[in-house]
MIMIVO-285462 format. One record per residue (C-alpha): residue in three letters; residue number from 0; x, y, z. Coordinates in steps of 0.25 Angstrom, whole numbers. Layout:
ALA, NUM, X, Y, Z
...
end
This chain:
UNK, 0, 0, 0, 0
UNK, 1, 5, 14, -3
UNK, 2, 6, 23, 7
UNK, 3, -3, 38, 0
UNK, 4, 4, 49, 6
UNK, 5, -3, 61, 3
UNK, 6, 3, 74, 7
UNK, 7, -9, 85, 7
UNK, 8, -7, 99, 11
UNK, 9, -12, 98, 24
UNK, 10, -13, 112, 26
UNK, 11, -25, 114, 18
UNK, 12, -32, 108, 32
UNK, 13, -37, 117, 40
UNK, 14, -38, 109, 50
UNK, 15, -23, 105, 50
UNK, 16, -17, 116, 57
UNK, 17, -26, 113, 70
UNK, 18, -21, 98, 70
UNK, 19, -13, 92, 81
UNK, 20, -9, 79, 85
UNK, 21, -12, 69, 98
UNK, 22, -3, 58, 96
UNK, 23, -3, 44, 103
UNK, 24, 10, 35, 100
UNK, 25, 25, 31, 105
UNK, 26, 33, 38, 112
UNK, 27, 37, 51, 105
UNK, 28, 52, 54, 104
UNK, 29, 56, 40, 104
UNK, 30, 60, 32, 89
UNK, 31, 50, 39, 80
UNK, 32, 39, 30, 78
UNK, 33, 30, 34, 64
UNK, 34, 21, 42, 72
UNK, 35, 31, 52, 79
UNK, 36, 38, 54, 65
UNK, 37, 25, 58, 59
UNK, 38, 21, 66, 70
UNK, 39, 35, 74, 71
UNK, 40, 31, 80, 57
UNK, 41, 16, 83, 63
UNK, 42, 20, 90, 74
UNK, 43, 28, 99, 66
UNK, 44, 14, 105, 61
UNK, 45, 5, 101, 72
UNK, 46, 3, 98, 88
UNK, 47, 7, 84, 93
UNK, 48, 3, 78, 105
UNK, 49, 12, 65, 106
UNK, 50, 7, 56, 117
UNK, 51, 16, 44, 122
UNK, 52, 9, 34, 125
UNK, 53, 12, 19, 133
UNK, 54, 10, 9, 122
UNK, 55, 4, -2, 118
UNK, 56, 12, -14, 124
UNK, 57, 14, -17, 139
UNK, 58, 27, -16, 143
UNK, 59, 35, -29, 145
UNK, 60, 47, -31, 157
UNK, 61, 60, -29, 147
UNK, 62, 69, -20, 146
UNK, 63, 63, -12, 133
UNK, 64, 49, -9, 140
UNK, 65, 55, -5, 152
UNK, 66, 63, 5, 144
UNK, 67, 52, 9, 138
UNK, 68, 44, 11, 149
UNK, 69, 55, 20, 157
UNK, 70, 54, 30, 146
UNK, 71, 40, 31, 145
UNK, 72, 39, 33, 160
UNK, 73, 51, 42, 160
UNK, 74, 43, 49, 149
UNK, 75, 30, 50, 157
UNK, 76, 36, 57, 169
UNK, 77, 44, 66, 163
UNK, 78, 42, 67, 150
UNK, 79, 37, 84, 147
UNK, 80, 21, 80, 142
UNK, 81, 18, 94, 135
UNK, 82, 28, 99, 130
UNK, 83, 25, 104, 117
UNK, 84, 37, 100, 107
UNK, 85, 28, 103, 93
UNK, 86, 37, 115, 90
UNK, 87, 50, 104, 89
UNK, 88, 43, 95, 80
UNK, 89, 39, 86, 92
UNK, 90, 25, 83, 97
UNK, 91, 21, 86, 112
UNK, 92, 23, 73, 119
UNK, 93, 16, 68, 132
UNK, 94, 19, 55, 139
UNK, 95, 7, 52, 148
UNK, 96, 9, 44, 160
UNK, 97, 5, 30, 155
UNK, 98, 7, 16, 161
UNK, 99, 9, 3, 153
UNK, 100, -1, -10, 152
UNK, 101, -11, -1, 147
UNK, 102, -21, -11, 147
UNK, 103, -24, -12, 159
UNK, 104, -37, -4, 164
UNK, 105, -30, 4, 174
UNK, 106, -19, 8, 168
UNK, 107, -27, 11, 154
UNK, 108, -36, 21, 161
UNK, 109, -24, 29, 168
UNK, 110, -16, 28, 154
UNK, 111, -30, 34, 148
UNK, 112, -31, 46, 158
UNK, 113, -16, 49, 159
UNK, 114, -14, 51, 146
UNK, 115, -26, 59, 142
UNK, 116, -24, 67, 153
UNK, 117, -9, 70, 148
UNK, 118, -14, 71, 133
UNK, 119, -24, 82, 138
UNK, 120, -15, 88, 145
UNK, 121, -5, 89, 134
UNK, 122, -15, 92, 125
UNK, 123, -21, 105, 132
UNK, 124, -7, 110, 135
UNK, 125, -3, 109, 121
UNK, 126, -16, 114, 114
UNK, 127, -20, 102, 107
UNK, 128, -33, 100, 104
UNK, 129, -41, 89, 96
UNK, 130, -29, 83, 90
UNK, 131, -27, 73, 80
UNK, 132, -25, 58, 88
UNK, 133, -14, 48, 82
UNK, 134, -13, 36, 90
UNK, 135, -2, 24, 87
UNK, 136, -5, 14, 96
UNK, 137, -18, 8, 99
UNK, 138, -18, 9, 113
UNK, 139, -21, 25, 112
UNK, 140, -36, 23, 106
UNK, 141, -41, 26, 117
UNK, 142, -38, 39, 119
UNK, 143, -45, 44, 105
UNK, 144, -55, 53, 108
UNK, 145, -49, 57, 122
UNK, 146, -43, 71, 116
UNK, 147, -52, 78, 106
UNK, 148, -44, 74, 94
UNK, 149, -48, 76, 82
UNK, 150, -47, 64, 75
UNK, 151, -38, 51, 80
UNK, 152, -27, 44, 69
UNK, 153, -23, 30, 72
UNK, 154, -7, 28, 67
UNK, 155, -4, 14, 65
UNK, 156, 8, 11, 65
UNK, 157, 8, -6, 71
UNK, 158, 0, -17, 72
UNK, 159, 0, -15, 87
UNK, 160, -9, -28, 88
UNK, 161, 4, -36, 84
UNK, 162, 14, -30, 93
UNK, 163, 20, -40, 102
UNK, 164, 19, -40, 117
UNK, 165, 3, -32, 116
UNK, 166, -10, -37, 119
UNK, 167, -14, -38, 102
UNK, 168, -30, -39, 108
UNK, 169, -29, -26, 115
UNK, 170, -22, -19, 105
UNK, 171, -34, -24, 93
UNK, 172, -43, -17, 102
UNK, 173, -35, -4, 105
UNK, 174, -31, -5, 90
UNK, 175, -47, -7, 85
UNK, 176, -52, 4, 96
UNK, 177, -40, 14, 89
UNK, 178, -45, 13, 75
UNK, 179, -59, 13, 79
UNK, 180, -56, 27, 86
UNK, 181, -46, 34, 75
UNK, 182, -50, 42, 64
UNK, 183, -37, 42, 54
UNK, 184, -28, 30, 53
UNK, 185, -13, 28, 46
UNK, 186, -6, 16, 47
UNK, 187, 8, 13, 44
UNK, 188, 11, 0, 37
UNK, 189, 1, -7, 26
UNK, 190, -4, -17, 37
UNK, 191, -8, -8, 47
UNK, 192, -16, 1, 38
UNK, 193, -24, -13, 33
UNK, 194, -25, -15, 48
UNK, 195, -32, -3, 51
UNK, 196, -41, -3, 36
UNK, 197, -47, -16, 41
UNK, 198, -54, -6, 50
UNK, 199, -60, 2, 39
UNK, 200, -52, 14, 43
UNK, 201, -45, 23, 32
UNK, 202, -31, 21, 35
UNK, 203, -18, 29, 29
UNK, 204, -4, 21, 28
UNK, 205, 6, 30, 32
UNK, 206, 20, 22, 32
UNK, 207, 31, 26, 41
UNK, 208, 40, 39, 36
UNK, 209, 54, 41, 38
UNK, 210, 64, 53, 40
UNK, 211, 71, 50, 28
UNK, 212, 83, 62, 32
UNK, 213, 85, 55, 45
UNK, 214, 88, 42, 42
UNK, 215, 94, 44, 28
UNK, 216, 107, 51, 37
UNK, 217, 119, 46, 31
UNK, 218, 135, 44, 35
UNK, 219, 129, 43, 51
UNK, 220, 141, 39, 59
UNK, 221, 141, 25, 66
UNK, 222, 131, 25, 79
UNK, 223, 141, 24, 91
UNK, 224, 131, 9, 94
UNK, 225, 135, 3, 81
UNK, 226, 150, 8, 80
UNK, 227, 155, -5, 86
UNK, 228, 144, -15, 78
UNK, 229, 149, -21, 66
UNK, 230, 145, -19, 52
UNK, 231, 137, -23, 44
UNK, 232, 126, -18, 53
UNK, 233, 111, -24, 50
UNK, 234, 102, -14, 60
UNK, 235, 89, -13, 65
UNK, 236, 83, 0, 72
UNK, 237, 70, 1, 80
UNK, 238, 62, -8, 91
UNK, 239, 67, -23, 91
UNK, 240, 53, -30, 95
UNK, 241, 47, -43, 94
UNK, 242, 44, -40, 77
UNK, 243, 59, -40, 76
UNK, 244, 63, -53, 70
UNK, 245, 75, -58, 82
UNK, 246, 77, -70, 76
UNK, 247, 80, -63, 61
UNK, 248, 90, -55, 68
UNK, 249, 95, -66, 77
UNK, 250, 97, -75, 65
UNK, 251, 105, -64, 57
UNK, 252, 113, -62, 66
UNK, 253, 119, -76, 68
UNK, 254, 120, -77, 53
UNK, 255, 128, -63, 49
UNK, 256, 138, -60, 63
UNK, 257, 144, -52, 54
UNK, 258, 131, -42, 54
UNK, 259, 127, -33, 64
UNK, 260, 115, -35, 69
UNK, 261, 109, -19, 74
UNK, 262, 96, -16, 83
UNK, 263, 96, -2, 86
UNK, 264, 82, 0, 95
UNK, 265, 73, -5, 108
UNK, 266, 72, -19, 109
UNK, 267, 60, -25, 114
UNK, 268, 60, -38, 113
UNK, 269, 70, -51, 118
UNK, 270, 83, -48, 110
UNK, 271, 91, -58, 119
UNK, 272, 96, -67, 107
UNK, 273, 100, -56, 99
UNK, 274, 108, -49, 109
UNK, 275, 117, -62, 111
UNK, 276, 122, -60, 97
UNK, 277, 133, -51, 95
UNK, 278, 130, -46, 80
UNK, 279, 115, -41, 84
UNK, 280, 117, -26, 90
UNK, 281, 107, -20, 99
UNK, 282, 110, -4, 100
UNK, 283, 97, 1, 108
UNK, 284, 89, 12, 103
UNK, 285, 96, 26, 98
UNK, 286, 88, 40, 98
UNK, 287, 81, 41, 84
UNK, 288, 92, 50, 78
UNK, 289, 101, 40, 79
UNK, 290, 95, 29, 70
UNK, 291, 101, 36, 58
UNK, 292, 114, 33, 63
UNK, 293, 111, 20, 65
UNK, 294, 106, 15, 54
UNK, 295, 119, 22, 47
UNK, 296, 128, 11, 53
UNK, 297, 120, -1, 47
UNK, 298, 121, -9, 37
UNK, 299, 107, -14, 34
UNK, 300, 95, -10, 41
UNK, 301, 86, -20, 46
UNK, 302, 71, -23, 50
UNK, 303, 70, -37, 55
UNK, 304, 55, -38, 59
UNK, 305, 47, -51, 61
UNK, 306, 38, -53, 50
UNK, 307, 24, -52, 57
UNK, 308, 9, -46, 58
UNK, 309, 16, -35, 68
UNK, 310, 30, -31, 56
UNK, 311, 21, -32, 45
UNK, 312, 12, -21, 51
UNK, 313, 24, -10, 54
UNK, 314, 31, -2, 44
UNK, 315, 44, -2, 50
UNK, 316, 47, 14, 54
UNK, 317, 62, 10, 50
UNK, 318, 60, 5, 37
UNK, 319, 60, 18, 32
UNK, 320, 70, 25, 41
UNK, 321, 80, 12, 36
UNK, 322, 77, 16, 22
UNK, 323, 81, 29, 22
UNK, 324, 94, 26, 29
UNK, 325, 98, 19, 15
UNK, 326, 102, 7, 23
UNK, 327, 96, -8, 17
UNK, 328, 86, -13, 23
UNK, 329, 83, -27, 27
UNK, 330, 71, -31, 34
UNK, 331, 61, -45, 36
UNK, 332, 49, -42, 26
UNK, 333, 37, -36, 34
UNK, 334, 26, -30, 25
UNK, 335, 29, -15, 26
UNK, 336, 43, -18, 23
UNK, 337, 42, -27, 11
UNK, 338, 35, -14, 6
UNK, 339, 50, -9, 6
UNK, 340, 56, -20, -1
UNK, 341, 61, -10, -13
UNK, 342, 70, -5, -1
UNK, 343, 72, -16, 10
UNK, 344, 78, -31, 10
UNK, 345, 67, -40, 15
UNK, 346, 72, -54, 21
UNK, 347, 64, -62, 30
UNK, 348, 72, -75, 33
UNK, 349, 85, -73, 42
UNK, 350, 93, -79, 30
UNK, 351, 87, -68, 21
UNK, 352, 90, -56, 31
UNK, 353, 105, -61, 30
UNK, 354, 107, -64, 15
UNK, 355, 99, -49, 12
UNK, 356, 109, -44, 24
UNK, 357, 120, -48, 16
UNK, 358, 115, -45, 2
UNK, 359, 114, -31, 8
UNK, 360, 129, -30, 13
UNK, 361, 134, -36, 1
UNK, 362, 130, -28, -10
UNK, 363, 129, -13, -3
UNK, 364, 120, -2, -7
UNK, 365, 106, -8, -5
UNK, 366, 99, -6, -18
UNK, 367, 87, -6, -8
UNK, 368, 91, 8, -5
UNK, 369, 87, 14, -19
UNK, 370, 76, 25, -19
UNK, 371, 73, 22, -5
UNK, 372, 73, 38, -3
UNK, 373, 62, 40, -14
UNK, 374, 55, 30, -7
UNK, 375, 57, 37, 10
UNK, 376, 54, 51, 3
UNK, 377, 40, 51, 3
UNK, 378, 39, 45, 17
UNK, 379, 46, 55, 26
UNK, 380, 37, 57, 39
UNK, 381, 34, 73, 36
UNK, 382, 25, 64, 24
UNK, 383, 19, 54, 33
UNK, 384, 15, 65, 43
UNK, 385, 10, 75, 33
UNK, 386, 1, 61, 28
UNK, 387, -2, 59, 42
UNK, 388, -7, 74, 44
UNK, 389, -14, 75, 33
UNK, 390, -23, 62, 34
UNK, 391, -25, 69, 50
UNK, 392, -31, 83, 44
UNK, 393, -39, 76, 34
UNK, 394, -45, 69, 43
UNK, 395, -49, 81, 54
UNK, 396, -52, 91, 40
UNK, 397, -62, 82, 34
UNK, 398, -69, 78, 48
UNK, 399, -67, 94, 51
UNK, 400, -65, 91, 67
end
């Protein structure tokens, strides 16, 4: 399916210049997820509320949820809630005080009232009124209605229902109650927008942009973590979880030691057999600015997700990012990225990941890299945010509100 981009004039709306924004997703000012990328270029015209919110998973007792939830209690005492940053391309972000296992009837009915009373606050203090609602996560339905917006846009960016480690029931239910509730809906892969159309809800694909000046940066030097990690380098960047393919990389790794095996990112999942081999390199997470420089070290960039209901549904944010880095790309054929294939290597099988591996190192400058800028040109994120405002004040002009 073709994604149909339309940049209008917006400001031929006259309701455009009243618009502002009450926005439900992950913590804002961490990795960029697809919402805070399109909503740095919103707030360059218009008000954002950006509400952090506790998400859809109970926490579990390992290391990375108790990071996790540090931050976010850090982040709830002391965090400024009204600061009004729209002047530096930033949204005014509150981080009500919220307590995990959210199912539970207690604790959902003082998650409820905590953070309406915060929003309202927030909302009085920075003259919002009757703002557009954009919700991520299914577990925010029920706070439509609750502020005096004028419409509510559902953003879909995962088959939350397939996520490990959440209650698939409940999160049908939240899921259903949400796009009963919305009034305007964009999903970001081809699945998830057939997801959603089974509803008999219009639905708009809008695939993940890329800052295509960011990560096209060339002649970076070496990040201090990989100086002392041989080449070739095959790396990964993002969250290692349960959809990433262990056993792939496990696999690789005992049949190239000559390869460098890279995960740059939060791990969440059992990665104690990987660990205990000494070409697989685990460097953390680096600040955002920093991924540039990374991928500048490496050889090949990789994404080695399972093949599932859960990988078929997600349009890797990366995939773009790695494409304009000019790096070749190698990745296990999920739908979204076959789409790609005129500029990723596909391989499923462990023995196909290591004869492409060593095609690519072999023969040089990846003929995959052709014409991959006329291609990233057209999907820059100031595009994907002027589609997402227009599709918003088309929506409030025709219905007048």
């Amino acid at each position: 399916m073709k994604q149909d981009i339309r940049i209008a004039d917006i400001r031929k709306c006259r309701h455009n210049n009243d618009l502002s924004f009450l926005v439900f997703s992950d913590d804002w000012g961490e990795h960029p997820s697809s919402c805070q990328h399109i909503f740095k270029q919103i707030t360059k015209k218009h008000p954002v509320l950006w509400v952090n919110t506790i998400g859809t998973r109970n926490p579990k007792l390992n290391i990375y949820d108790l990071k996790k939830a540090l931050i976010k209690i850090k982040k709830m005492l002391f965090m400024r809630r009204t600061k009004n940053t729209h002047n530096d391309n930033n949204p005014t972000v509150i981080q009500p005080i919220m307590l995990p296992f959210f199912s539970l009837p207690g604790i959902k009915s003082f998650n409820k009232y905590s953070l309406q009373k915060a929003v309202s606050n927030s909302m009085k203090k920075n003259a919002i009124n009757n703002p557009i609602m954009v919700i991520t996560a299914p577990n925010a339905h029920e706070y439509i209605g609750s502020f005096g917006e004028k419409c509510s846009v559902y953003y879909c960016v995962d088959d939350y229902s397939e996520w490990p480690g959440l209650n698939q029931e409940e999160v049908v239910k939240m899921e259903s109650a949400l796009i009963q509730k919305c009034n305007i809906f964009f999903a970001t892969s081809d699945l998830l927008y057939n997801k959603i159309s089974k509803t008999n809800k219009k639905v708009k694909l809008l695939t993940h942009g890329v800052d295509l000046e960011f990560y096209s940066k060339k002649n970076l030097p070496t990040h201090e973590l990989l100086k002392d990690i041989p080449r070739p380098q095959v790396g990964y960047f993002g969250l290692f979880d349960d959809r990433s393919d262990k056993e792939l990389i496990k696999s690789l790794s005992l049949k190239m030691p000559d390869i460098s095996f890279i995960i740059t990112g939060s791990i969440d999942t059992d990665i104690r057999d990987l660990r205990s081999i000494s070409n697989i390199h685990f460097t953390g997470s680096v600040p955002y600015k920093e991924l540039p420089q990374i991928i500048s070290s490496w050889d090949i960039c990789m994404l080695p997700y399972r093949i599932n209901e859960l990988t078929n549904a997600i349009q890797p944010l990366k995939i773009k990012e790695y494409l304009a880095s000019g790096k070749p790309i190698i990745s296990t054929p999920i739908k979204e990225v076959k789409a790609l294939e005129k500029y990723v290597h596909l391989a499923e099988t462990p023995d196909h990941w290591r004869k492409t591996i060593q095609k690519i190192l072999r023969t040089g400058p990846d003929d995959k890299a052709l014409n991959r800028n006329d291609f990233l040109k057209p999907e820059s994120w100031e595009r994907k945010a002027d589609y997402f405002l227009e599709i918003c004040t088309e929506f409030v002009s025709r219905h007048d509100l």
